[in-house]
PyMOL commands that place a pseudoatom at each C-alpha (Angstrom):
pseudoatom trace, name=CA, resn=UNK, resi=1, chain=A, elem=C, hetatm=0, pos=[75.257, -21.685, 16.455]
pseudoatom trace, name=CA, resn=UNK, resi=2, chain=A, elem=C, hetatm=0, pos=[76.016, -24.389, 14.068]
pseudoatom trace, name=CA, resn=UNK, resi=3, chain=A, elem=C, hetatm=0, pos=[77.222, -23.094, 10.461]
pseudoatom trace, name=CA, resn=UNK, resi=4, chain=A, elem=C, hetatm=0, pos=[74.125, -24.696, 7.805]
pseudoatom trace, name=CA, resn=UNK, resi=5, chain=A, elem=C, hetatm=0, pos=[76.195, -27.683, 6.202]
pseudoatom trace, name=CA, resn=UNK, resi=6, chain=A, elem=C, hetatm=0, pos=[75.270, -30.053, 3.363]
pseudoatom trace, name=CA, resn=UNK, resi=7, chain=A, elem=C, hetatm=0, pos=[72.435, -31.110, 5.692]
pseudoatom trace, name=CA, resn=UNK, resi=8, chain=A, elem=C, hetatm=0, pos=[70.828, -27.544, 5.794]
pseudoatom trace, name=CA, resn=UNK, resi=9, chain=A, elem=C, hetatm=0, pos=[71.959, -26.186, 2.395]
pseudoatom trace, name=CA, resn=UNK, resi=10, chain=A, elem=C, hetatm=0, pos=[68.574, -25.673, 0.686]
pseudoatom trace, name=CA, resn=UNK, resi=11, chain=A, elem=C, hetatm=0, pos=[67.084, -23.644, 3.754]
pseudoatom trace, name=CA, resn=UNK, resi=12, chain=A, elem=C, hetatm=0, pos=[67.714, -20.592, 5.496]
pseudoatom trace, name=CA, resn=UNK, resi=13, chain=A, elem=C, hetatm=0, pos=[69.211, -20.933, 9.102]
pseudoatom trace, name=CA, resn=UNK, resi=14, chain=A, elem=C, hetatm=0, pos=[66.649, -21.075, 11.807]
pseudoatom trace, name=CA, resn=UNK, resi=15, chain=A, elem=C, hetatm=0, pos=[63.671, -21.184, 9.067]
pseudoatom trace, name=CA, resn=UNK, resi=16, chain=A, elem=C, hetatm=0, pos=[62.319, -23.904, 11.280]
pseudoatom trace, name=CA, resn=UNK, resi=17, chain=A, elem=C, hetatm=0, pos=[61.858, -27.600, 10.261]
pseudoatom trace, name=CA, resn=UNK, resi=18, chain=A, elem=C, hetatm=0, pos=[61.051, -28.576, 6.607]
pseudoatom trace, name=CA, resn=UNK, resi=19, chain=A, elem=C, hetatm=0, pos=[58.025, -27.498, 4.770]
pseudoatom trace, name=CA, resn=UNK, resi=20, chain=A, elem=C, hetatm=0, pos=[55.617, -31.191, 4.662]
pseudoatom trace, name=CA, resn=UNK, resi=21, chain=A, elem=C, hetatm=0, pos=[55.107, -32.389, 1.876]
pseudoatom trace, name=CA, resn=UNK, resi=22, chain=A, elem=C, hetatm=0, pos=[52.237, -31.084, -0.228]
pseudoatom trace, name=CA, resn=UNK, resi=23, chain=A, elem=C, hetatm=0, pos=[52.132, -27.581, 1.316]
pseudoatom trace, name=CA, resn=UNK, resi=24, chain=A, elem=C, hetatm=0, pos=[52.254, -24.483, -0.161]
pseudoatom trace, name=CA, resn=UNK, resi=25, chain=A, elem=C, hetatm=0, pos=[55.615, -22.913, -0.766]
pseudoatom trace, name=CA, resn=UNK, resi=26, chain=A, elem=C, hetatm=0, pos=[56.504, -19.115, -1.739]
pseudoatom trace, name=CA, resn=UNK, resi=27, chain=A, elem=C, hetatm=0, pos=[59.490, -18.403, -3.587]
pseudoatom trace, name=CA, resn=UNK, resi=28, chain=A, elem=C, hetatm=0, pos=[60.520, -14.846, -3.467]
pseudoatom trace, name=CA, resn=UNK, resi=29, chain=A, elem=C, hetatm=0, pos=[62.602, -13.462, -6.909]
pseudoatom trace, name=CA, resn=UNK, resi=30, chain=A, elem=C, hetatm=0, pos=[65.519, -10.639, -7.099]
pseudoatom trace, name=CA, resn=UNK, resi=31, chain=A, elem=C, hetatm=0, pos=[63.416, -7.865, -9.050]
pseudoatom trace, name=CA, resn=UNK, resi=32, chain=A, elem=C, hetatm=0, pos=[65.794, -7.506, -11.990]
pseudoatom trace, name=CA, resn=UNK, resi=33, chain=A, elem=C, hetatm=0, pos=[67.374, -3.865, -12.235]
pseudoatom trace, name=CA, resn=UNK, resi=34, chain=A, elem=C, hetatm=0, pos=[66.432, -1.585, -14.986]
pseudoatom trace, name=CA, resn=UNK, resi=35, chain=A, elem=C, hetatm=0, pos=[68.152, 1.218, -16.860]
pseudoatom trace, name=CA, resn=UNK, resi=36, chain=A, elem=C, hetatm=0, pos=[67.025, 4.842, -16.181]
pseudoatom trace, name=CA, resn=UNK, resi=37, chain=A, elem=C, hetatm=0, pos=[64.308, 5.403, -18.655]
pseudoatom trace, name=CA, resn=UNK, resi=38, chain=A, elem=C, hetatm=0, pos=[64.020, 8.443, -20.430]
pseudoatom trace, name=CA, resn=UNK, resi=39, chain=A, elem=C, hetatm=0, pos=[61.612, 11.694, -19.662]
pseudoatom trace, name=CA, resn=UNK, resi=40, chain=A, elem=C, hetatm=0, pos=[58.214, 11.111, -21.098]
pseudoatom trace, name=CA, resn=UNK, resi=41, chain=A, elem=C, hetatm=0, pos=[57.703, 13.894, -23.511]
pseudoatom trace, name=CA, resn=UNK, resi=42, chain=A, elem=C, hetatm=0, pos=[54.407, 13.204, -23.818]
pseudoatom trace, name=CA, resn=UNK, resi=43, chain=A, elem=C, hetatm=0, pos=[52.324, 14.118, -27.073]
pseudoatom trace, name=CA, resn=UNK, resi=44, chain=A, elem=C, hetatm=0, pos=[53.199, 16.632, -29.597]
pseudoatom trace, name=CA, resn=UNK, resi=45, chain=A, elem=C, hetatm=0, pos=[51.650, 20.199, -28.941]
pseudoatom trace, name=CA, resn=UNK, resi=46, chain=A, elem=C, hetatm=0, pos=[49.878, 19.738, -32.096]
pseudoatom trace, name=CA, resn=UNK, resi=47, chain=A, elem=C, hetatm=0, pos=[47.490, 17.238, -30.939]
pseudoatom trace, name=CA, resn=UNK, resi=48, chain=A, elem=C, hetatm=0, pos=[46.292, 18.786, -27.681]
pseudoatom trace, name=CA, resn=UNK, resi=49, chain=A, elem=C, hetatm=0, pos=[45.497, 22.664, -29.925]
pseudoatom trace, name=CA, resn=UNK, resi=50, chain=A, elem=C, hetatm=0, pos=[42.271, 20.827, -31.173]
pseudoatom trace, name=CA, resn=UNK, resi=51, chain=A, elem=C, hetatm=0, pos=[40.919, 19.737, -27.848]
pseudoatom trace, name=CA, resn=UNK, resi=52, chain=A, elem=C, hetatm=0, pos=[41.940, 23.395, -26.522]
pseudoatom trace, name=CA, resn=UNK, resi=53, chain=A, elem=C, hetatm=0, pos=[40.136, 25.149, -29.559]
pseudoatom trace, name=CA, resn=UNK, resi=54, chain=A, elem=C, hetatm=0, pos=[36.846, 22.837, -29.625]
pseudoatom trace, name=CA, resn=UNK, resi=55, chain=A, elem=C, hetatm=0, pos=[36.356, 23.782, -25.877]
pseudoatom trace, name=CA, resn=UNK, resi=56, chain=A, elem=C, hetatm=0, pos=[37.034, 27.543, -25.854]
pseudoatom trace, name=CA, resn=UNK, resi=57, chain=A, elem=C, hetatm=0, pos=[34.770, 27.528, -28.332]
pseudoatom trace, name=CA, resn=UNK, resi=58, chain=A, elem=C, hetatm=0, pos=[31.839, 25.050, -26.366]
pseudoatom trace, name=CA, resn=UNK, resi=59, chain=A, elem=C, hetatm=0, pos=[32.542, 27.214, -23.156]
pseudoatom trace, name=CA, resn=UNK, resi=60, chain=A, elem=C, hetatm=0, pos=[32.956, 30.678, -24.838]
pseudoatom trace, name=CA, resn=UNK, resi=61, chain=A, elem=C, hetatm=0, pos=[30.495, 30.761, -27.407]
pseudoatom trace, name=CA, resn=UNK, resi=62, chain=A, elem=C, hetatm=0, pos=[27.741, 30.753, -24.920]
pseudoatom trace, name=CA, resn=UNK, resi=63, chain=A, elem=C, hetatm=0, pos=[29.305, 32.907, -22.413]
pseudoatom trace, name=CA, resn=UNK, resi=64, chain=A, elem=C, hetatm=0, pos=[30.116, 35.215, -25.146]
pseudoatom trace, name=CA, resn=UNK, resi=65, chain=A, elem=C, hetatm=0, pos=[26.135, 35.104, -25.592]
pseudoatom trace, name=CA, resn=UNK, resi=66, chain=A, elem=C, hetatm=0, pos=[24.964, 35.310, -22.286]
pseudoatom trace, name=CA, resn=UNK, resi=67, chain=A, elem=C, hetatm=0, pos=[27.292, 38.708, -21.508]
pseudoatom trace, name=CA, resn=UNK, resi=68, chain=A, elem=C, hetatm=0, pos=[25.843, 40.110, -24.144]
pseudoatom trace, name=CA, resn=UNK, resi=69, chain=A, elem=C, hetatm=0, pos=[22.325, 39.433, -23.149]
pseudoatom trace, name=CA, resn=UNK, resi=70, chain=A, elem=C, hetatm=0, pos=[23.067, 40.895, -19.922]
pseudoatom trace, name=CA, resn=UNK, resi=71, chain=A, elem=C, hetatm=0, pos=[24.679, 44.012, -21.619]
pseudoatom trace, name=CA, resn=UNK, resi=72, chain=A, elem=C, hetatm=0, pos=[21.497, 44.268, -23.544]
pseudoatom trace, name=CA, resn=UNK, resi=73, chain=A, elem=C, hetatm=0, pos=[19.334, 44.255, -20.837]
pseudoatom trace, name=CA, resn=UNK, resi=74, chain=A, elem=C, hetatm=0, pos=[21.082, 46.596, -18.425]
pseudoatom trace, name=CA, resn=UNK, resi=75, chain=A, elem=C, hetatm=0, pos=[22.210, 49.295, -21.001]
pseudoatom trace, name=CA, resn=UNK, resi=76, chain=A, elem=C, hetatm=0, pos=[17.881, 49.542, -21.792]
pseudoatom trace, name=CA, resn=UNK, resi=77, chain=A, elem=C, hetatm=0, pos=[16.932, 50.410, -18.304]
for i in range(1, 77): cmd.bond("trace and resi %d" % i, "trace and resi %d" % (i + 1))
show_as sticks, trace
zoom trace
């Protein structure tokens, strides 16, 4: 096997003959290497308590109701 020379020095050895002219071409790129990013620490705590309090209150509200109701009923019989 014949070292690539000057003759074969902008192609890979054995990559087969030429590419014709006209035809597509890839080019493949070194992904460039990034630093170690830091932890997300997401949002504060602050700004997820009003979502938490507006659905306790949507889904506990109307359980609170509805076990009541149902304490109604079955303490009358």
């Amino acid at each position: 096997m014949a070292a690539a020379g000057p003759a074969g020095a902008g192609r890979l050895p054995l990559a087969g003959p030429p590419p014709a002219e006209g035809s597509a071409q890839a080019v493949a790129v070194a992904p460039t290497v990034q630093g170690a990013n830091a932890a997300d620490t997401g949002g504060t705590p602050e700004s997820e308590s009003p979502l938490l309090l507006i659905t306790l209150v949507l889904l506990g509200v109307p359980g609170l109701l509805i076990m009541t109701l149902l304490a109604t009923v079955l303490t009358r019989r």
